[in-house]
C-alpha positions in Angstrom: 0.0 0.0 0.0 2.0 3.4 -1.1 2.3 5.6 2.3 -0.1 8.9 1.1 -3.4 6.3 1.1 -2.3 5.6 5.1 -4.6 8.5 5.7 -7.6 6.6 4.4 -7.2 3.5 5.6 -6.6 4.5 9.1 -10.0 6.5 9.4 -11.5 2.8 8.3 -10.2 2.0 12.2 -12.2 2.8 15.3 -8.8 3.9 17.3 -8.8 6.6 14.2 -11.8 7.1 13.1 -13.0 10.5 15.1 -9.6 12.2 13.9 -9.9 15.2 11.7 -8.4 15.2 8.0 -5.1 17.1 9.4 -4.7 14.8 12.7 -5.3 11.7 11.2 -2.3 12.9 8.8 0.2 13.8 11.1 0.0 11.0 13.2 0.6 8.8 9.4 3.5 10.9 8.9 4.6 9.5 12.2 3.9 5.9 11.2 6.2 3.5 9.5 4.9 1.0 7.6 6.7 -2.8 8.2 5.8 -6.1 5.7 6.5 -9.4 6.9 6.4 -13.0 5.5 4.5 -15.6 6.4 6.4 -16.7 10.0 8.4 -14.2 10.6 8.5 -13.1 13.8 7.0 -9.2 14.2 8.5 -9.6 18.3 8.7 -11.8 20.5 8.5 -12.5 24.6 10.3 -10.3 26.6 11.3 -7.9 23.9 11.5 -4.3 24.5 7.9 -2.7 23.7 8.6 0.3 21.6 5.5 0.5 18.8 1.4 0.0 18.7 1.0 -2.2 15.5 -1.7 -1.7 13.3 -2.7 -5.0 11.2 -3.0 -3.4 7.2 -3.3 -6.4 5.6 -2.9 -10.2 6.6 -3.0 -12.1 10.0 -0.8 -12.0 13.0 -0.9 -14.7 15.9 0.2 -13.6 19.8 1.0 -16.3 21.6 2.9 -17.4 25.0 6.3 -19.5 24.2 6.7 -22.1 26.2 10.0 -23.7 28.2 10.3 -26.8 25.3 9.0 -25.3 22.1 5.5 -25.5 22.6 3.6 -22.5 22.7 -0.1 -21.2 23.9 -1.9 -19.1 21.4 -3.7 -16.5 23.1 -5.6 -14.4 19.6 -5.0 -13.9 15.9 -5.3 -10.2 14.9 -6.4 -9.3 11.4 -7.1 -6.7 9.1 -7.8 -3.3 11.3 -6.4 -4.8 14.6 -4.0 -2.9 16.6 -1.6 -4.9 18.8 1.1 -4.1 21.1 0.0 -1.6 23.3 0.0 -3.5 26.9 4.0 -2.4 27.0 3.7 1.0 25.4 1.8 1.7 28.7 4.5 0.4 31.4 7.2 0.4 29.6 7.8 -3.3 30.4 9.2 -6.2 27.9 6.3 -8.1 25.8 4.2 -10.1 27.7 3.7 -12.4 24.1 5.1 -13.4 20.6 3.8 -11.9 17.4 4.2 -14.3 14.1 2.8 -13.5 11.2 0.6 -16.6 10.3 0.4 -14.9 6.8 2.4 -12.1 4.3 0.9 -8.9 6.5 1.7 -5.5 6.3 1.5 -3.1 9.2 1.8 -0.2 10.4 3.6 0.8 13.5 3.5 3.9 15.6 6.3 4.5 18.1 5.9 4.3 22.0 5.8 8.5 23.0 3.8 9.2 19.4 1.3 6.5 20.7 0.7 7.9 24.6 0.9 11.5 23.2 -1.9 10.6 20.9 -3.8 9.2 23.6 -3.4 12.3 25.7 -4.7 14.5 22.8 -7.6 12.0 22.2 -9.2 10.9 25.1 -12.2 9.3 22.9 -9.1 7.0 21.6 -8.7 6.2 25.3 -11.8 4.4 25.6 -11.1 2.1 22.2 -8.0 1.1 23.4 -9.7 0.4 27.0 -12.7 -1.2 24.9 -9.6 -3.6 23.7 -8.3 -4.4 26.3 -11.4 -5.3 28.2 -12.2 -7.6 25.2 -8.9 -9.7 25.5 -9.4 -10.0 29.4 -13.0 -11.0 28.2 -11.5 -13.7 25.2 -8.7 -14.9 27.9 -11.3 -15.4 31.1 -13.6 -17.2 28.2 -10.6 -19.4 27.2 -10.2 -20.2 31.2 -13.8 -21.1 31.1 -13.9 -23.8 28.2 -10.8 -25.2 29.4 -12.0 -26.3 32.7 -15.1 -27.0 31.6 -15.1 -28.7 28.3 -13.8 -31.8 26.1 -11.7 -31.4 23.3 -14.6 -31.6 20.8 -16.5 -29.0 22.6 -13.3 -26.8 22.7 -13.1 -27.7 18.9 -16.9 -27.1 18.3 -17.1 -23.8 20.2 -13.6 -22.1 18.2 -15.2 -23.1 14.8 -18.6 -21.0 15.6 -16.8 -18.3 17.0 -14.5 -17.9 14.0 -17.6 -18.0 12.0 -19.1 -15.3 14.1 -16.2 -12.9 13.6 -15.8 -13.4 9.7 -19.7 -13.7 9.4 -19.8 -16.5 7.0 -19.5 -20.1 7.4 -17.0 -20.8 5.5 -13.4 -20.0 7.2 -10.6 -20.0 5.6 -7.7 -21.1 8.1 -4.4 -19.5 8.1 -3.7 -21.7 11.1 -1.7 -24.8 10.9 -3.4 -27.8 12.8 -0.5 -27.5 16.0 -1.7 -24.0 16.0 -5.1 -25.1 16.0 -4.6 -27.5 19.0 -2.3 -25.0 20.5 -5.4 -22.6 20.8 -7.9 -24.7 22.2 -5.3 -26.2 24.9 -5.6 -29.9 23.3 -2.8 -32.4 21.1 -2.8 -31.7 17.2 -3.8 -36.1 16.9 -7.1 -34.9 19.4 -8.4 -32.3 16.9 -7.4 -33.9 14.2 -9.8 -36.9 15.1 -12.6 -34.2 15.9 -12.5 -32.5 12.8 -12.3 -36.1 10.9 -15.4 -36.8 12.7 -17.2 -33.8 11.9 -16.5 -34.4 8.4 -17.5 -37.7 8.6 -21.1 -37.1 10.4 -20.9 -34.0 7.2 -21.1 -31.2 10.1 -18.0 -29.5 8.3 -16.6 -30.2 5.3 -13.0 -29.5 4.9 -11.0 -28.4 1.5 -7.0 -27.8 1.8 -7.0 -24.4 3.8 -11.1 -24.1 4.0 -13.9 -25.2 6.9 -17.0 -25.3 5.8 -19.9 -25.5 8.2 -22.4 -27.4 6.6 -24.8 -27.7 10.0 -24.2 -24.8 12.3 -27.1 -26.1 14.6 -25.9 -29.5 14.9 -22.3 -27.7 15.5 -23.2 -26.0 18.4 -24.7 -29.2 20.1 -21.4 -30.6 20.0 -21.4 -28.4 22.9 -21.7 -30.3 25.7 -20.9 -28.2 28.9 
């Protein structure tokens, strides 16, 4: 995307979209715009946090490394996400890992840019608060359904919320099946087996990078809390 349309495209944002025609292009000017491939690592845990990220185009995955490789996902961030803020406001390391799961392009706005934005635009306070509240929500949620429920429920309950986000039932996946598993707490064999079942019964119907859900009513009674 050439730098004089970031203007445009961040007023499609909520975090920019109250800005007026001259704000909104200063705080571009102060923007830099980063692509990364598919993998690469946008930062990782324990990193210094110097820059708010703002997803352009493709997907990014945070997650929580673990001690032997594995790793927890905690959200995917798309298209209009921002990311990155949590250390911007304590000036600690990341709390996370960001990988882009796809080729994404972002924009990034630097640490005293970001909180003197803020202080100019308190109604950009509350988006960011709105934010945060929503991954304390997504993460107490995640708690929930991993106390509570089997690995096909788990499996089940992910599908109809990605559906619910994109609005369509057919979700393309830019998640590899560890990463799958990874996000629902569970062994890549486990959801595997699911997903073959749910193919079987002709819930979903899967093709190379694309779920389909075929029966969204019989989906969500597989359920079972």
């Amino acid at each position: 995307m050439p730098e004089t349309r970031l203007p445009d495209h961040l007023r499609r944002y909520p975090l920019f979209a109250k800005l007026a025609d001259a704000e909104v292009a200063q705080l571009a000017e102060r923007m830099r715009m980063r692509s990364f491939k598919r993998g690469e690592a946008l930062f990782r845990k324990d990193d210094p946090g110097l820059h708010l990220y703002v997803v352009l185009a493709g997907a990014v995955k945070i997650a929580l490394p673990g001690e032997f490789g594995q790793e927890a996902l905690v959200s995917i961030m798309r298209t209009g996400d921002f990311f990155g803020e949590l250390a911007l406001f304590d000036g600690s390391p990341r709390s996370a890992s960001a990988t882009a799961l796809e080729d994404t392009r972002a924009a990034l706005l630097a640490r005293d840019d970001f909180l003197a934005f803020l202080e100019a635009h308190p109604a950009a306070v509350r988006v960011v608060l709105d934010a945060l509240a929503k991954t304390i929500r997504r993460l107490s949620d995640r708690v929930e359904d991993l106390i509570f429920l089997d690995v096909p429920s788990r499996v089940a309950k992910y599908l109809l919320d990605l559906a619910q986000v994109n609005g369509t039932a057919k979700l393309e996946l830019t998640l590899t099946q560890d990463e799958l598993a990874a996000f629902i707490g569970a062994s890549r064999v486990s959801v595997n087996r699911v997903l073959g079942d749910l193919e079987r019964r002709e819930i979903i119907g899967i093709r190379r990078r694309h779920i389909v859900i075929v029966d969204p009513e019989r989906l969500s009674k597989e359920i079972r809390v």
